[in-house]
DSSP file (Angstrom, degrees, kcal/mol; ACC not computed):
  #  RESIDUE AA STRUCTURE BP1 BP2  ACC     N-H-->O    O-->H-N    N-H-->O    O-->H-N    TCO  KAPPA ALPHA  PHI   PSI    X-CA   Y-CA   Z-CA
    1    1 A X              0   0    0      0, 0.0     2,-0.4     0, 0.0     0, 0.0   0.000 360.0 360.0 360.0 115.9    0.9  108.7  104.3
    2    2 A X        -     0   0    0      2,-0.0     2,-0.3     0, 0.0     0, 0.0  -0.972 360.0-160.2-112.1 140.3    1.5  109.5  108.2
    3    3 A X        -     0   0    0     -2,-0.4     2,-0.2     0, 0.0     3,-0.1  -0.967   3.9-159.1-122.3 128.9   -0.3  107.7  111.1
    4    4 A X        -     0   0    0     -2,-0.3     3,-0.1     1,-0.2    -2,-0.0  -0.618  19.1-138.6-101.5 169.2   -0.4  109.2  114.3
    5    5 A X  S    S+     0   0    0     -2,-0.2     2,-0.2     1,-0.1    -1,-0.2   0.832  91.1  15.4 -89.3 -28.4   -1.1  107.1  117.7
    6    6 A X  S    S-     0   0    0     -3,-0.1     2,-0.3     1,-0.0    -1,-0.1  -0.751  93.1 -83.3-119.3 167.2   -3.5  110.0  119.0
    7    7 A X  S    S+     0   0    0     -2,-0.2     2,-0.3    -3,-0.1    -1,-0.0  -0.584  70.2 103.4 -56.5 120.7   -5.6  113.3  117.5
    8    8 A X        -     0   0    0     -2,-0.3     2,-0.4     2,-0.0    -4,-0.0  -0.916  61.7 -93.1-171.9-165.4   -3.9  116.2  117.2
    9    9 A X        -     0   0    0     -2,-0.3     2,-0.2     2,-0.0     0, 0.0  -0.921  26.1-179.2-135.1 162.2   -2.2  118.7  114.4
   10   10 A X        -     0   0    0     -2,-0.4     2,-0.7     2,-0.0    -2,-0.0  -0.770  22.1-128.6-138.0 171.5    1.1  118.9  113.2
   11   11 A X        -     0   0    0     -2,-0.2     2,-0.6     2,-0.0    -2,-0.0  -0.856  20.0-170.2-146.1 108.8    2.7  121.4  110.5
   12   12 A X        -     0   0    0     -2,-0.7     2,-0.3     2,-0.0    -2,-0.0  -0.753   6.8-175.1 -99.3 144.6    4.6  120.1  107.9
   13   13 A X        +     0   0    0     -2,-0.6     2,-0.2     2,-0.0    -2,-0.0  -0.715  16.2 133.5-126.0-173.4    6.6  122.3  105.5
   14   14 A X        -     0   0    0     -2,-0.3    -2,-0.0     0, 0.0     0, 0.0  -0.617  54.5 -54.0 141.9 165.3    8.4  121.9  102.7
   15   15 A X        -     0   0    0     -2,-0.2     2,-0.2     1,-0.1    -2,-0.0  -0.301  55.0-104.6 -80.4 129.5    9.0  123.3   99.3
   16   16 A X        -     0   0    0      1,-0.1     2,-0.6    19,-0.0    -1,-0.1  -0.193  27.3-136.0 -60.3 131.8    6.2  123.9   96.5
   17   17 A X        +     0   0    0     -2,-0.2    18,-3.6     1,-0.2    19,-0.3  -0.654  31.9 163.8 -85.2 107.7    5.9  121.3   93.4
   18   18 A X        +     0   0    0     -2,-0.6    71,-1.3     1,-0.2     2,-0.3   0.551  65.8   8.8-100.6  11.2    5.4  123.1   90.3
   19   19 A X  E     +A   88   0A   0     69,-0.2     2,-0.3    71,-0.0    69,-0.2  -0.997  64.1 174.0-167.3 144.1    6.2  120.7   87.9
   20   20 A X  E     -A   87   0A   0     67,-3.2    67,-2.8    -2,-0.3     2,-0.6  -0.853  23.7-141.3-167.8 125.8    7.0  116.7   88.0
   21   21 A X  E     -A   86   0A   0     -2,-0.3    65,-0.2    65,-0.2     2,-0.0  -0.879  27.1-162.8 -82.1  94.8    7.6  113.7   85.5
   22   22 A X  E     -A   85   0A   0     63,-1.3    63,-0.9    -2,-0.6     2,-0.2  -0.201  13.8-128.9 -39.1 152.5    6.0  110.7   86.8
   23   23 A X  E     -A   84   0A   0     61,-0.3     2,-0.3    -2,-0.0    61,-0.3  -0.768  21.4-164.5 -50.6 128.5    6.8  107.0   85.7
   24   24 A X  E     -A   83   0A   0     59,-1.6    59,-3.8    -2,-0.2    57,-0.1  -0.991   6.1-151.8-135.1 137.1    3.8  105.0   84.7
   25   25 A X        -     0   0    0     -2,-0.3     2,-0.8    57,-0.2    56,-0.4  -0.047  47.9 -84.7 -82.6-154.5    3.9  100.9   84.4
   26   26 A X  S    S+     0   0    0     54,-0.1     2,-0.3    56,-0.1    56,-0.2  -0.819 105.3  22.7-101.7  95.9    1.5   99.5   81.9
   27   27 A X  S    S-     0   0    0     -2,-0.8    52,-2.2    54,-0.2     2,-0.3  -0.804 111.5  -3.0 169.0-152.7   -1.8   99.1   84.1
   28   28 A X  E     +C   78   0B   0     -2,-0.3     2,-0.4    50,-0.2    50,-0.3  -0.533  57.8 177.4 -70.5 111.7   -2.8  100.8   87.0
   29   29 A X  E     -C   77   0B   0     48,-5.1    48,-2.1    -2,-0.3     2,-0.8  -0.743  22.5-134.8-121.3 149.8   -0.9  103.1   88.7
   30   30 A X        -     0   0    0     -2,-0.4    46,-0.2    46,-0.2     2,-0.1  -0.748  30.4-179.0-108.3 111.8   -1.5  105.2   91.7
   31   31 A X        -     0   0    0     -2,-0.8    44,-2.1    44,-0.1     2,-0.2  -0.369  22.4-154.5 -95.9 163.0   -0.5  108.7   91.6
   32   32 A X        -     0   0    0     42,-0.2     2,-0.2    -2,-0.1    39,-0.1  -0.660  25.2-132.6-134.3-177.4   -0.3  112.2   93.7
   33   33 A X        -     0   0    0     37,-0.2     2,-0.1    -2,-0.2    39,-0.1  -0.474  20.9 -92.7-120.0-161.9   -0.3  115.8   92.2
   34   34 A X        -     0   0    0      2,-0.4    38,-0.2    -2,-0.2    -1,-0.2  -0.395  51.9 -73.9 -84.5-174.7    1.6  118.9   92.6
   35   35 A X  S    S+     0   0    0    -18,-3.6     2,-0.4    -2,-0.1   -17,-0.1   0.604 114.1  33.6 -56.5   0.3    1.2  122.1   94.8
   36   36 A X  S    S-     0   0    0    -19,-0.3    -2,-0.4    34,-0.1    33,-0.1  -0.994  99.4 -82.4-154.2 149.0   -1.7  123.6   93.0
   37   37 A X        -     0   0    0     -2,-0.4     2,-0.3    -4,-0.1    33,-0.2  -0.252  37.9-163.1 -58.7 154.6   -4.8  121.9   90.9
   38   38 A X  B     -D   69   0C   0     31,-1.9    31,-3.5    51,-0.1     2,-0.3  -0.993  16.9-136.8-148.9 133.3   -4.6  120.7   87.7
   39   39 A X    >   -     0   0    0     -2,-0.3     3,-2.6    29,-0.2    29,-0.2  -0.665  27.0-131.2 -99.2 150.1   -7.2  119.8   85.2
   40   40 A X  G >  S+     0   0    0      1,-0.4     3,-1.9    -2,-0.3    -1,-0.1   0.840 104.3  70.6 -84.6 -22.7   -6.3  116.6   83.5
   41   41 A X  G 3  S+     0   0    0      1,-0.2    -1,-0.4    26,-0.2    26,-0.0   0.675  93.0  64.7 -58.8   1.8   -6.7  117.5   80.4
   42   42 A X  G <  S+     0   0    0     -3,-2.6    46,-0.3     2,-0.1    -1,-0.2   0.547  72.9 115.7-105.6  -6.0   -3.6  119.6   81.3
   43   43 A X  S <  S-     0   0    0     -3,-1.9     2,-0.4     1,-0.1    44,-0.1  -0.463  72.2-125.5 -78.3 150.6   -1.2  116.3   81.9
   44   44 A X  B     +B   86   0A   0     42,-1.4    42,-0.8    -2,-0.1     2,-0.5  -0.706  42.6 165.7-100.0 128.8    1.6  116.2   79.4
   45   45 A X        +     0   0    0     -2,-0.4    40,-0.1    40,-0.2    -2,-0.0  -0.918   4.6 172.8-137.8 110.3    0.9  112.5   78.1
   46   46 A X  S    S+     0   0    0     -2,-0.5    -1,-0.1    38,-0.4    39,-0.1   0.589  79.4  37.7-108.8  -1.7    3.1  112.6   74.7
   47   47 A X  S    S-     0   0    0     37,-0.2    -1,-0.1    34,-0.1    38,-0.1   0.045 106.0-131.6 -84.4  13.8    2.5  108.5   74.0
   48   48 A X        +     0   0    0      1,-0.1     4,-0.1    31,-0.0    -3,-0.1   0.898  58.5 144.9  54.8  74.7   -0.8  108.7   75.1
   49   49 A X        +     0   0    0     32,-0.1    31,-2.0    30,-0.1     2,-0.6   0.250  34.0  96.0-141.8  14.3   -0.5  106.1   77.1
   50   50 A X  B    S-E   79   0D   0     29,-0.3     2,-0.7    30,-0.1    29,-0.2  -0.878  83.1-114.2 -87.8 133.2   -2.7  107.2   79.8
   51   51 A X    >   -     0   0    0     27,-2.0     3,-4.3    -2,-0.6    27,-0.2  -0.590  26.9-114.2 -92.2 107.9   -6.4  105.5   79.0
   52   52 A X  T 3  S+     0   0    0     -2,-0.7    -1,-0.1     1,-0.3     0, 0.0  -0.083 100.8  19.3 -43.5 104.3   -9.0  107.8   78.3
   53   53 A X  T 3  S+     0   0    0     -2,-0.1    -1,-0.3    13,-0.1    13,-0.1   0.124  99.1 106.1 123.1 -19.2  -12.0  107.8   81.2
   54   54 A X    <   +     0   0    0     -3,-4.3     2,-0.5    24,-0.2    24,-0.4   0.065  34.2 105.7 -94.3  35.7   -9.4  106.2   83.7
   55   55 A X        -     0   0    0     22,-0.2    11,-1.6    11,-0.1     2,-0.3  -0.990  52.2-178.0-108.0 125.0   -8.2  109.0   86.4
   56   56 A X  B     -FG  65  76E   0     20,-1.4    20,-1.4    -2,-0.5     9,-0.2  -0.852  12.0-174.5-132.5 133.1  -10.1  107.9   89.4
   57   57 A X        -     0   0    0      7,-1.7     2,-0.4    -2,-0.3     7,-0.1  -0.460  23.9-109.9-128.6-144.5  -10.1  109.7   92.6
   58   58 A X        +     0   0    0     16,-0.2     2,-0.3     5,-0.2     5,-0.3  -0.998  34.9 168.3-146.8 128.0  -11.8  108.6   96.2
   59   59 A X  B >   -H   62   0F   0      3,-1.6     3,-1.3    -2,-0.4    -2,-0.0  -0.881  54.7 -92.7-138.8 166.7  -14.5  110.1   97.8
   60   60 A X  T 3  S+     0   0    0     -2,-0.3    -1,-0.1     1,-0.3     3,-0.1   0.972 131.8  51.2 -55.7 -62.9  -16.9  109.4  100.8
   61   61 A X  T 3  S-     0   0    0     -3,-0.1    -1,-0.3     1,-0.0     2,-0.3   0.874 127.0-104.0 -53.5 -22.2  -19.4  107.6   98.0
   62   62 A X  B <  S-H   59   0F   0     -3,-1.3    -3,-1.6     0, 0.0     2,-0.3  -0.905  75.7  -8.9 132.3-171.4  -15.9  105.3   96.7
   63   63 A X        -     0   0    0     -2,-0.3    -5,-0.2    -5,-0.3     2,-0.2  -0.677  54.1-174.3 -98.1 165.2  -14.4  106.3   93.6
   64   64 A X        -     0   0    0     -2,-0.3    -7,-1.7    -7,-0.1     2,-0.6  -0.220  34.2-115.9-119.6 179.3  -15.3  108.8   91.0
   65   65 A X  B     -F   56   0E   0     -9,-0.2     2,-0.3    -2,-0.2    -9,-0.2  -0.907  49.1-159.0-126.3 125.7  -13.5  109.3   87.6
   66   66 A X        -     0   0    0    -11,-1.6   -11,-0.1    -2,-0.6   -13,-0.1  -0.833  32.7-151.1-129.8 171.2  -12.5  112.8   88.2
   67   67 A X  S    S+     0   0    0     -2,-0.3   -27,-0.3     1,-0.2     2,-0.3  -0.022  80.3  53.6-140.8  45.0  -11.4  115.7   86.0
   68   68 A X        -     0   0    0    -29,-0.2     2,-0.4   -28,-0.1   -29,-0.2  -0.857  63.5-146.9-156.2 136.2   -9.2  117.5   88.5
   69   69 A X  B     -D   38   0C   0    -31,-3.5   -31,-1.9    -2,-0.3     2,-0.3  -0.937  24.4-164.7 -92.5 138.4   -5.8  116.5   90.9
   70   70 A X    >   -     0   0    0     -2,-0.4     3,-1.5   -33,-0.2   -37,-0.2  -0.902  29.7 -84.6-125.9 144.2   -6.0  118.3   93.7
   71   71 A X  T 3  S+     0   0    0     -2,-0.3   -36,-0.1     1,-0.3     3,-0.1  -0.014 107.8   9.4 -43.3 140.4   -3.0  118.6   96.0
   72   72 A X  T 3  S+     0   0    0    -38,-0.2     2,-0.4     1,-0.1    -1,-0.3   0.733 102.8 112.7  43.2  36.3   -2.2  115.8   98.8
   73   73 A X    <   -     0   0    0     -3,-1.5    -3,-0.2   -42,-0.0    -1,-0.1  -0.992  62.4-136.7-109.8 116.2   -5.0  113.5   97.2
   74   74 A X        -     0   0    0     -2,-0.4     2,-0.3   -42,-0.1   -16,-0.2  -0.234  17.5-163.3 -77.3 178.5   -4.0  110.4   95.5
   75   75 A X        -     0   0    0    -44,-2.1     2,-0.5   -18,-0.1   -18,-0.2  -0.901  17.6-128.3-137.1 160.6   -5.3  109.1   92.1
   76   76 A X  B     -G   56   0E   0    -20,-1.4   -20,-1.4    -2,-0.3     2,-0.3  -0.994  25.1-171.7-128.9 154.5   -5.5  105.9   90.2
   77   77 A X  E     -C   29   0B   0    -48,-2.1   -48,-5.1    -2,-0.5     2,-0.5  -0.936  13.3-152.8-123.9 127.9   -4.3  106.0   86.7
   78   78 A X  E     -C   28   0B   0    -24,-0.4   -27,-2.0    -2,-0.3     2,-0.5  -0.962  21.5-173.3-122.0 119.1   -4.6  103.0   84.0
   79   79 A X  B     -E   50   0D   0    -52,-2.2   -29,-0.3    -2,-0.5   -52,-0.2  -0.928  24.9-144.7 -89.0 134.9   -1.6  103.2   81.1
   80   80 A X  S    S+     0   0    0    -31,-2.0     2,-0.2    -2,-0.5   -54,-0.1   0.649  82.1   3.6 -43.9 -26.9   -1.4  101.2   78.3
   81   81 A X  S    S-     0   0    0    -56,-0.4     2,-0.5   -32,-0.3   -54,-0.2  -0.886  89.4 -84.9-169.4 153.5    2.1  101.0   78.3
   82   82 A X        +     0   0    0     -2,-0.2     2,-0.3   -56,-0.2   -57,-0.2  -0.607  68.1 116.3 -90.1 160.5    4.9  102.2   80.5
   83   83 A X  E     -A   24   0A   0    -59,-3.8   -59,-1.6    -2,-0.5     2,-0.4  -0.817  57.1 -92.8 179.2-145.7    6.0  105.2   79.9
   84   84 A X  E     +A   23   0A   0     -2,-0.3   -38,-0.4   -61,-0.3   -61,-0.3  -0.971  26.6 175.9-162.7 129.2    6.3  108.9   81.6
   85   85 A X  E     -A   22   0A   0    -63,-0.9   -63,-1.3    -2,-0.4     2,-0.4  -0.965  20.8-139.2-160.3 157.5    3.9  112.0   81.6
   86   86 A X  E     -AB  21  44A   0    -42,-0.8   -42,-1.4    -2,-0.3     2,-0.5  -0.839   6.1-144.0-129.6 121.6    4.5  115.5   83.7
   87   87 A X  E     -A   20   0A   0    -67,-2.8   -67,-3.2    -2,-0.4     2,-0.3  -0.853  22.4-171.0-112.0 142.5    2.3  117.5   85.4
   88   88 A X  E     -A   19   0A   0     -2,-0.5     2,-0.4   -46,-0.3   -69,-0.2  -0.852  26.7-129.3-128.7 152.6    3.3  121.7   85.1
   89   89 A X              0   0    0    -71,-1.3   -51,-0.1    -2,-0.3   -52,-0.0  -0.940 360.0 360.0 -66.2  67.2    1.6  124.4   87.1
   90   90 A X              0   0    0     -2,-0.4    -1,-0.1   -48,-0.0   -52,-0.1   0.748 360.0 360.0-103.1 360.0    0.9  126.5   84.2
């Protein structure tokens, strides 16, 4: 998150993310993506412990249950458990 005091642009740079393990507690947790979209069916969940129907993203209507992460957009994410699951670029 950056807050400016006035309107204007900036250029941020930095190196692309093609891959990342995340840490998830047991509830809700709020999450980001990598460099490039990802369909969710594509997150590596190996306890399953992400809860089917819960990746919510934010949109002008509020949030939607969505079935993509899109780069520099957050998400919220409901586990069952804690645990760890990795989003690849494939």
């Amino acid at each position: 998150w950056l807050r400016f005091e006035s309107a204007g642009n900036t250029t941020i740079t930095g190196n692309t993310i093609n891959e990342i393990t995340i840490s998830l507690n047991e509830g809700w947790n709020l999450i980001s993506g990598i460099s490039n979209p990802l369909n969710i069916s594509d997150i590596q969940d190996p306890d399953e412990i992400i809860i089917s129907g819960t990746i919510y993203g934010f949109t002008s209507g509020g949030y939607l249950n969505t079935d993509n992460i899109e780069p520099g957009k957050g998400y919220w994410v409901r586990a069952n458990n804690s645990g760890f699951i990795t989003l690849i670029d494939n």
